[in-house]
C-alpha positions as a Markdown table, in Angstrom:
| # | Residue | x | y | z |
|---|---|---|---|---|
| 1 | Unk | 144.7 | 120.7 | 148.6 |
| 2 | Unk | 146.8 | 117.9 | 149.5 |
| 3 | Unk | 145.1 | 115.2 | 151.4 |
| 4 | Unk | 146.5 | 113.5 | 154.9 |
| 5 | Unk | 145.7 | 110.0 | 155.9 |
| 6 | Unk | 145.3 | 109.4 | 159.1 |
| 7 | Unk | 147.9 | 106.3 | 160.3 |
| 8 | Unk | 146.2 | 104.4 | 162.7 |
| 9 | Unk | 147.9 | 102.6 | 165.7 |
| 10 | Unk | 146.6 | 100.5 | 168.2 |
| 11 | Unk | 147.3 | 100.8 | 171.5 |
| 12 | Unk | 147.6 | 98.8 | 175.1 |
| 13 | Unk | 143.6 | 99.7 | 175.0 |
| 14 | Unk | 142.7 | 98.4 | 171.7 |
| 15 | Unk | 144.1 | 95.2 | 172.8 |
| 16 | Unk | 142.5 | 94.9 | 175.9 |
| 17 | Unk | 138.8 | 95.7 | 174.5 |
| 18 | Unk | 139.3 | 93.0 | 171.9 |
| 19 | Unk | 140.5 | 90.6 | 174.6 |
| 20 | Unk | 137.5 | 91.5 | 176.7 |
| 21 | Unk | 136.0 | 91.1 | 173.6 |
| 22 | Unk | 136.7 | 87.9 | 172.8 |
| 23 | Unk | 136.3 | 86.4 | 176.4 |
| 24 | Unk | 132.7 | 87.3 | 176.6 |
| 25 | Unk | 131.7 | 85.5 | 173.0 |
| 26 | Unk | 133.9 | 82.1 | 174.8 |
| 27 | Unk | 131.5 | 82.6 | 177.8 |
| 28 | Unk | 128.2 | 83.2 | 175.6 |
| 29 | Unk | 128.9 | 80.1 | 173.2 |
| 30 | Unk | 130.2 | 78.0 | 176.8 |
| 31 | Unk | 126.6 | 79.0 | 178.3 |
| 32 | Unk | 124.4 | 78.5 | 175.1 |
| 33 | Unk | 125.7 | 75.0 | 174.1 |
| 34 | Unk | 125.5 | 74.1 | 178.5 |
| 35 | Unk | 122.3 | 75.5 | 178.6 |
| 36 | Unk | 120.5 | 74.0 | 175.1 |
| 37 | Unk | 121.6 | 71.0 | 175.3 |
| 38 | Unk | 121.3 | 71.1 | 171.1 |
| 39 | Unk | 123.0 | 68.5 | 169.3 |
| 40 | Unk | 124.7 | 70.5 | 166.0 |
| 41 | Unk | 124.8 | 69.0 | 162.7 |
| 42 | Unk | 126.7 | 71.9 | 160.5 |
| 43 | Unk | 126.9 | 68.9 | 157.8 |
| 44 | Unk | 123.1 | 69.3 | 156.3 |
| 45 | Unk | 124.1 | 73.0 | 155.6 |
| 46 | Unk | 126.0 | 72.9 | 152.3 |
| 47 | Unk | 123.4 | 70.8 | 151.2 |
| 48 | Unk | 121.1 | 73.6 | 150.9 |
| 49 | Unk | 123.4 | 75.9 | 149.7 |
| 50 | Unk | 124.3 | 74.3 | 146.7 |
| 51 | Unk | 123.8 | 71.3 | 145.1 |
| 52 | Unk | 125.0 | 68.4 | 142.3 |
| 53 | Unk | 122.5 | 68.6 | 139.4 |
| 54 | Unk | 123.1 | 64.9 | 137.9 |
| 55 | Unk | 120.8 | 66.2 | 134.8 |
| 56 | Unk | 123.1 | 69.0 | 133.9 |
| 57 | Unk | 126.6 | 67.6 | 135.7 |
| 58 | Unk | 127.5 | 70.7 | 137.5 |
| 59 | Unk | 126.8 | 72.2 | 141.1 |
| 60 | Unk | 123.5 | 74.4 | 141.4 |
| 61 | Unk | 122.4 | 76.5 | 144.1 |
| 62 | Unk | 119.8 | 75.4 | 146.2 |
| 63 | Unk | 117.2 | 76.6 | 148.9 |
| 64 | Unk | 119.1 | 79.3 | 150.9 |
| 65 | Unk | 121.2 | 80.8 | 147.6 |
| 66 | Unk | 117.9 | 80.6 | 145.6 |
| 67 | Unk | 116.7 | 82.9 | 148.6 |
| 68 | Unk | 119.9 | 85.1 | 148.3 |
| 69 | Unk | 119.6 | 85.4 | 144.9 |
| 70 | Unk | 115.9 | 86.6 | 145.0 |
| 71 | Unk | 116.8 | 88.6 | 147.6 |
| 72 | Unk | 119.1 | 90.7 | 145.8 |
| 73 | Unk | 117.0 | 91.1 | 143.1 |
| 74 | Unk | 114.7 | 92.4 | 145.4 |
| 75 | Unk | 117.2 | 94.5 | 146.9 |
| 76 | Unk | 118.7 | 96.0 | 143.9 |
| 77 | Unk | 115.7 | 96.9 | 142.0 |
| 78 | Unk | 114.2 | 98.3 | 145.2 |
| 79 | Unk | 117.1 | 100.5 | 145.8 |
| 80 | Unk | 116.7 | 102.1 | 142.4 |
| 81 | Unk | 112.9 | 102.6 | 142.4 |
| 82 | Unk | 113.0 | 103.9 | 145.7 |
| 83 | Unk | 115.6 | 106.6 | 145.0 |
| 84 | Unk | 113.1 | 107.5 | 141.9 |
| 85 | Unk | 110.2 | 107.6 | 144.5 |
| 86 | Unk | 112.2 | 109.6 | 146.5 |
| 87 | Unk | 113.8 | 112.2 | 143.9 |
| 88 | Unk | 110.4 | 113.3 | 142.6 |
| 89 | Unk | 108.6 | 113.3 | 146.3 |
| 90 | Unk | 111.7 | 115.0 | 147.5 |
| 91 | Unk | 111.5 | 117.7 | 144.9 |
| 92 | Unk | 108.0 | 118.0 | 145.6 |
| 93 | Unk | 108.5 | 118.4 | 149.6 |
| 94 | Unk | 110.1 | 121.7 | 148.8 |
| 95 | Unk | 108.5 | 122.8 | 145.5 |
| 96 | Unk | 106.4 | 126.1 | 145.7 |
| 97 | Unk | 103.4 | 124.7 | 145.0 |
| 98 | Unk | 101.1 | 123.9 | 147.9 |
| 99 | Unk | 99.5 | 120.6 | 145.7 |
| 100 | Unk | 102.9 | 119.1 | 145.3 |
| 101 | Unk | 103.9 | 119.7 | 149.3 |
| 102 | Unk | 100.5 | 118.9 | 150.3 |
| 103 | Unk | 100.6 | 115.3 | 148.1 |
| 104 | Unk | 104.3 | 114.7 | 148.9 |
| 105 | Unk | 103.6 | 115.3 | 152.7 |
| 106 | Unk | 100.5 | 112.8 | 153.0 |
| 107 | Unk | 103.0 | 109.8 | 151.3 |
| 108 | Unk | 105.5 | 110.5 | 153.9 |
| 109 | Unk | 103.7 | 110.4 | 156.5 |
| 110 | Unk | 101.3 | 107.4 | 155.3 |
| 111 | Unk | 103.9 | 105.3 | 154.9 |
| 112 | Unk | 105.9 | 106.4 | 157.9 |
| 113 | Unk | 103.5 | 106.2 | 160.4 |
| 114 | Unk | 101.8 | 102.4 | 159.5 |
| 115 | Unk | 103.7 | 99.5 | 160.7 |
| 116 | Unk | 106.0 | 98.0 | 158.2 |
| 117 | Unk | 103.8 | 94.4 | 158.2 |
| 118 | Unk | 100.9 | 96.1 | 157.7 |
| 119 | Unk | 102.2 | 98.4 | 154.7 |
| 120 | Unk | 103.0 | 95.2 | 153.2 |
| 121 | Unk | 99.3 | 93.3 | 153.9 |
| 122 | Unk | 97.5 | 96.6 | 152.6 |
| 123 | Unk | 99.6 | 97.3 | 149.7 |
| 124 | Unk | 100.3 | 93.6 | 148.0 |
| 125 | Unk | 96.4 | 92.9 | 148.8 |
| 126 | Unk | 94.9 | 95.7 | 147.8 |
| 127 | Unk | 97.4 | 97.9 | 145.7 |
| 128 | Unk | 99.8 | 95.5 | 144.0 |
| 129 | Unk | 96.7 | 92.7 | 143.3 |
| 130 | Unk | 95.3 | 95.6 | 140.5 |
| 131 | Unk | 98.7 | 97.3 | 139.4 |
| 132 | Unk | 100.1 | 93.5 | 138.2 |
| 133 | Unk | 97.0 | 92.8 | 136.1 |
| 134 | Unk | 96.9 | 96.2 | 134.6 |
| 135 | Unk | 100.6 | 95.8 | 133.3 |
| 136 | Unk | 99.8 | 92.6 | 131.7 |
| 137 | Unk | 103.0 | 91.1 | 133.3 |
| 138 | Unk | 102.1 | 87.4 | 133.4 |
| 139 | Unk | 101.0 | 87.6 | 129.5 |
| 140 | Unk | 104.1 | 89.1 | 128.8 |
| 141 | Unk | 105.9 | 86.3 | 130.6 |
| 142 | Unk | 103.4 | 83.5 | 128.6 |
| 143 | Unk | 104.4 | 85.4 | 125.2 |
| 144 | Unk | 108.2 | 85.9 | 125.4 |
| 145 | Unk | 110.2 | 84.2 | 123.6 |
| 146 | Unk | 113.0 | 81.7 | 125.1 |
| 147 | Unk | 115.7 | 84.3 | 125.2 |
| 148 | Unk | 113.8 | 87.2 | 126.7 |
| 149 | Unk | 113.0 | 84.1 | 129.3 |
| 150 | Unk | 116.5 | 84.0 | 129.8 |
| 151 | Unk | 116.9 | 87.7 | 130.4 |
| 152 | Unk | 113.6 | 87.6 | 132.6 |
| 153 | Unk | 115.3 | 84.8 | 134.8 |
| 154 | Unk | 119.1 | 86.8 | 135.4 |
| 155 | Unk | 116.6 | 89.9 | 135.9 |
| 156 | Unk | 113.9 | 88.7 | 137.8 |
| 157 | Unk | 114.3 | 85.1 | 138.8 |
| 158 | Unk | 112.0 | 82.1 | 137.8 |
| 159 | Unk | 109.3 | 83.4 | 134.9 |
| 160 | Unk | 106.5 | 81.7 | 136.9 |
| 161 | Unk | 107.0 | 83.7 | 140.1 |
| 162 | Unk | 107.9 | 87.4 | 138.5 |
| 163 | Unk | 104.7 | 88.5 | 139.2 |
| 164 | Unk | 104.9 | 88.0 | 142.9 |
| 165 | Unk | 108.4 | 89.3 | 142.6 |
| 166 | Unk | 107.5 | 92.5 | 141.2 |
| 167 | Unk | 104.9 | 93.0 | 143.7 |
| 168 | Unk | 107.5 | 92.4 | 146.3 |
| 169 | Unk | 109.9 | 95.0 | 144.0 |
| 170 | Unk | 106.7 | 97.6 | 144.1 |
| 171 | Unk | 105.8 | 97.4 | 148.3 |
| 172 | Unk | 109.5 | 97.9 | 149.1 |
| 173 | Unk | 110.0 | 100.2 | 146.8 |
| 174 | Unk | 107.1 | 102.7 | 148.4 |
| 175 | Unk | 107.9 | 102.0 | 151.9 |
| 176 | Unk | 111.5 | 102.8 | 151.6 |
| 177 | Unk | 110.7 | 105.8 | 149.1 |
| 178 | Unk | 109.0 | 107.5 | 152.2 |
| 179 | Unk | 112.4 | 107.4 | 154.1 |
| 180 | Unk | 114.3 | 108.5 | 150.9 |
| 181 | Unk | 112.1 | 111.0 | 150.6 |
| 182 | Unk | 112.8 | 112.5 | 153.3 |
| 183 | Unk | 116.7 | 112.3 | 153.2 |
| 184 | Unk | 116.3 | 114.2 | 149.7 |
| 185 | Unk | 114.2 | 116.8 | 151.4 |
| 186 | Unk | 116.8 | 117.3 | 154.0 |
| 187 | Unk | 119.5 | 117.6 | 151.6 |
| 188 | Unk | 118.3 | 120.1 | 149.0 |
| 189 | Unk | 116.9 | 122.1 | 152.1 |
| 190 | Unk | 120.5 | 122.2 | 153.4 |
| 191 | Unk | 121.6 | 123.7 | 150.6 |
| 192 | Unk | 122.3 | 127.4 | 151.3 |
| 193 | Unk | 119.8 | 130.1 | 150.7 |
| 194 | Unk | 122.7 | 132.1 | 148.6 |
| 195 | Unk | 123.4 | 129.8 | 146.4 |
| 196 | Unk | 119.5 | 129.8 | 144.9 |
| 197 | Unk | 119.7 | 133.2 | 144.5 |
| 198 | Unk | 123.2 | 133.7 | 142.8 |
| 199 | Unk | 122.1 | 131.0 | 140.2 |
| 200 | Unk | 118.7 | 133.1 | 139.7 |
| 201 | Unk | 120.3 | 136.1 | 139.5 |
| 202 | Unk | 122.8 | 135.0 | 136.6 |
| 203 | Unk | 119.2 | 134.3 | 134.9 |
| 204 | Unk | 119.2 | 130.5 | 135.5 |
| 205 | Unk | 115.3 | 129.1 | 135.4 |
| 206 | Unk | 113.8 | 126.9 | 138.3 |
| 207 | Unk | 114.4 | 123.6 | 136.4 |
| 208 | Unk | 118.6 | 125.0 | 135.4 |
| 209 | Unk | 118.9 | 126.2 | 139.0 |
| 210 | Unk | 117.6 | 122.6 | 140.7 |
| 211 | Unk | 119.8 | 120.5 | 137.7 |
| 212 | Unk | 122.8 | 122.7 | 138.0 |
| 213 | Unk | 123.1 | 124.1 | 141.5 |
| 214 | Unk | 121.0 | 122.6 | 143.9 |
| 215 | Unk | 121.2 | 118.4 | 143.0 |
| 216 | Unk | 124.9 | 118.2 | 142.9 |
| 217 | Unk | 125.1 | 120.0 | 146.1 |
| 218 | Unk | 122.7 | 117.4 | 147.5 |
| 219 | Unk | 124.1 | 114.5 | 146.1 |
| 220 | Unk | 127.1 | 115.0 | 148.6 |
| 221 | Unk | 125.1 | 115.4 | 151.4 |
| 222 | Unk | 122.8 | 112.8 | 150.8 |
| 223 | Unk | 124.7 | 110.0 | 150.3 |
| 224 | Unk | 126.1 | 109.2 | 153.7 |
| 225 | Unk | 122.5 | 108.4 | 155.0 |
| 226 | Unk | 121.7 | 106.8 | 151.7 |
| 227 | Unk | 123.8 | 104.1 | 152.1 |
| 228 | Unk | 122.9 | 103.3 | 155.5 |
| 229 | Unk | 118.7 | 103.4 | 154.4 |
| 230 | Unk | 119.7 | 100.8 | 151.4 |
| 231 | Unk | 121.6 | 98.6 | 154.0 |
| 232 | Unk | 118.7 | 98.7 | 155.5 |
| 233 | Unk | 116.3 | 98.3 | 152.7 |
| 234 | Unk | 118.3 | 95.1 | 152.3 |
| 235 | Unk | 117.8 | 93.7 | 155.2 |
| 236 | Unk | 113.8 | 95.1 | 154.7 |
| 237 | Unk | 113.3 | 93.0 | 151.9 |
| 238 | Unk | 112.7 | 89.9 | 154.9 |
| 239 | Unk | 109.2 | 91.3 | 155.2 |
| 240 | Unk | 108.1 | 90.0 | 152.3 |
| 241 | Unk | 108.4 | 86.5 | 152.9 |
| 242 | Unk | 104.7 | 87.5 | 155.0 |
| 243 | Unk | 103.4 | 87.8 | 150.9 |
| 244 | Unk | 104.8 | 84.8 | 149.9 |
| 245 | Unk | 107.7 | 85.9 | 148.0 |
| 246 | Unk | 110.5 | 83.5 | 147.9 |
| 247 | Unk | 113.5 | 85.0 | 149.3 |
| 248 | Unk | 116.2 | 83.8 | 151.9 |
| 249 | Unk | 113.8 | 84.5 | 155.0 |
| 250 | Unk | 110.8 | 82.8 | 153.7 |
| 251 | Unk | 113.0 | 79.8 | 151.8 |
| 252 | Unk | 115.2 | 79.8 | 155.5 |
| 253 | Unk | 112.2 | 79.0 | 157.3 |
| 254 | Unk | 110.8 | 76.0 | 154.4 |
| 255 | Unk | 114.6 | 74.7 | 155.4 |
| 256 | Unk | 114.7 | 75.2 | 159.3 |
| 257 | Unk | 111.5 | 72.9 | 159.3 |
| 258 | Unk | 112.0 | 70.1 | 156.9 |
| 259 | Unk | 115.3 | 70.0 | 158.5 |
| 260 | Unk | 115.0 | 70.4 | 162.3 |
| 261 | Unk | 118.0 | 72.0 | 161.9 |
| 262 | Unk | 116.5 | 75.9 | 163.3 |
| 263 | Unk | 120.2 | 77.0 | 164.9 |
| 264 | Unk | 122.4 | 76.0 | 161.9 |
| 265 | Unk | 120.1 | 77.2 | 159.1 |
| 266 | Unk | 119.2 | 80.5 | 160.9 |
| 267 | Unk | 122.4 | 81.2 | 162.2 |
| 268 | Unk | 123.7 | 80.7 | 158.3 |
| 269 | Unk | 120.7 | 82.6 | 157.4 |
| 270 | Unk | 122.3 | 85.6 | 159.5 |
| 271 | Unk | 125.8 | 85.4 | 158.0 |
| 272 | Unk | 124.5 | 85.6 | 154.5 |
| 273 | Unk | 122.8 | 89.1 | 155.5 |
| 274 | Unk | 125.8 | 89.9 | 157.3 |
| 275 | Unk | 127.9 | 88.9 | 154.1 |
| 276 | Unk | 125.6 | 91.1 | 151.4 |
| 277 | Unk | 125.1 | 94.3 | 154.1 |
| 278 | Unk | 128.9 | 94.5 | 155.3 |
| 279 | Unk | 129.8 | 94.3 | 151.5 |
| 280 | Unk | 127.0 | 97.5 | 150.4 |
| 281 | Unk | 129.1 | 99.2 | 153.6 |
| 282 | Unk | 132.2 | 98.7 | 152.1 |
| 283 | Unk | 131.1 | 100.1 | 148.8 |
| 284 | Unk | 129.5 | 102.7 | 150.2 |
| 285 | Unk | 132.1 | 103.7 | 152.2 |
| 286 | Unk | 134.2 | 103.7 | 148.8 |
| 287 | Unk | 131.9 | 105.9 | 146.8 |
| 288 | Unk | 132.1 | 108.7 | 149.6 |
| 289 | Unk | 135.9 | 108.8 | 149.8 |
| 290 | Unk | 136.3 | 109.3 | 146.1 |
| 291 | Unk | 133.3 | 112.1 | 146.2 |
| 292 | Unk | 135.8 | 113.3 | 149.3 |
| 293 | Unk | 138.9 | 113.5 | 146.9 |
| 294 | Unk | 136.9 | 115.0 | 144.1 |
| 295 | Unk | 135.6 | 117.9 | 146.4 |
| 296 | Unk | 139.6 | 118.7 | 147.3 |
């Protein structure tokens, strides 16, 4: 089936919206510099986004891309635990077994129904504190040799604060695997009834007729409200600055007060989260126009 792209034109209408638009940011930026009275210095930001290492003789990133960088780590590994978490409790939600709906259930709703803050308080404190022990993560950091360092550092950030990193990595991870959960649920349950039963009557097992029917049908489905939880997760991983995790939020708010600069360093702050979630949007929106083409 050939496909039809929609040309789009704007109009008198368009135009006036983004005059109207426009005129109300003037007036908001007119009232907000009348009524603070602020004096701003935009010249202390680069500063702290990157600076000249005289040691090595090249630019490094300081404070606030430190903080980015962390928090994409945080992000990325959070997205792919979290759709893990979410596969297996997924499946479980609509296995037959009354054990595996019954555990699946009391996650969900757990998770769902505590306050995000206090998730994080209960889980890094109580939770995370034995799991990190257990693994033997800060021997392994001690014991590994300079390169695995290296491979530690691009993976995880600075060896010395993995271990906090990972516990930020775990408590994202099981909040957002509630809500993934849930999106997998809805999506293998929206696959028709029919479709089950043609693959079990061609004498496909359980395990053939969830790999080979069902999941790909779900993927589809799924993915639209995927994208917009991990835009989300992204902007979720601020709420571990409470645990002292080092990522943009926390290392804004060391910058904001040894500057006294609260407006130009949180307003930057804002445009970097802007910068990383408007980007996941994009490629999101990418991935499900080529799975549109490929279902043609």
């Amino acid at each position: 089936m050939a496909s039809h792209r929609t040309r789009l034109r704007l109009t008198w209408v368009d135009f006036a919206v983004f005059a109207v638009l426009i005129a109300a940011a003037a007036y908001v930026f007119y009232r907000v510099d009348s009524v603070l009275e602020y004096r701003w210095e935009w010249s202390v930001i680069p500063d702290y986004l990157y600076r000249w290492d005289e040691e090595r003789q090249h630019w490094v990133p300081n404070l606030l891309m430190q903080g980015l960088y962390t928090t994409l780590r945080l992000a990325l590994w959070g997205i792919v635990l979290s759709v893990i978490i979410g596969v297996v409790f997924g499946i479980m939600r609509t296995a037959r077994r009354l054990f595996a709906r019954m555990l699946s259930r009391v996650y969900v709703e757990l998770v769902r129904n505590i306050p995000p803050l206090v998730f994080v308080f209960i889980f890094y404190f109580f939770i995370s504190s034995q799991i990190i022990p257990a693994l033997g993560i800060e021997e392994f950091v001690r014991q590994a040799s300079p390169g695995t360092l290296a491979w530690l550092e691009v993976l995880f950030g600075p060896p010395d604060l993995i271990p906090n990193v990972i516990s930020g990595i775990l408590c994202l991870s099981m909040f957002e695997g509630a809500y993934v959960t849930e999106i997998v649920r809805a999506g293998l349950q929206s696959v028709p009834k029919t479709q089950a039963e043609a693959g079990l009557s061609i004498g496909l097992s359980r395990p053939q007729l969830m790999r080979y029917v069902i999941l790909p049908q779900a993927v589809q489905r799924v993915v639209p409200p995927l994208s917009g939880q991990f835009i989300t997760l992204v902007k979720d991983s601020s709420i571990v600055s409470l645990i002292s995790i080092q990522e943009l939020t926390f290392l804004a708010m060391e910058t904001a007060v040894s500057t006294t600069r609260m407006f130009e360093v949180w307003i930057t702050v804002a445009g970097l989260y802007f910068s990383v979630c408007f980007s996941c949007a994009l490629l999101f929106d990418w991935i499900e126009s080529r799975m549109a083409v490929r279902r043609q």
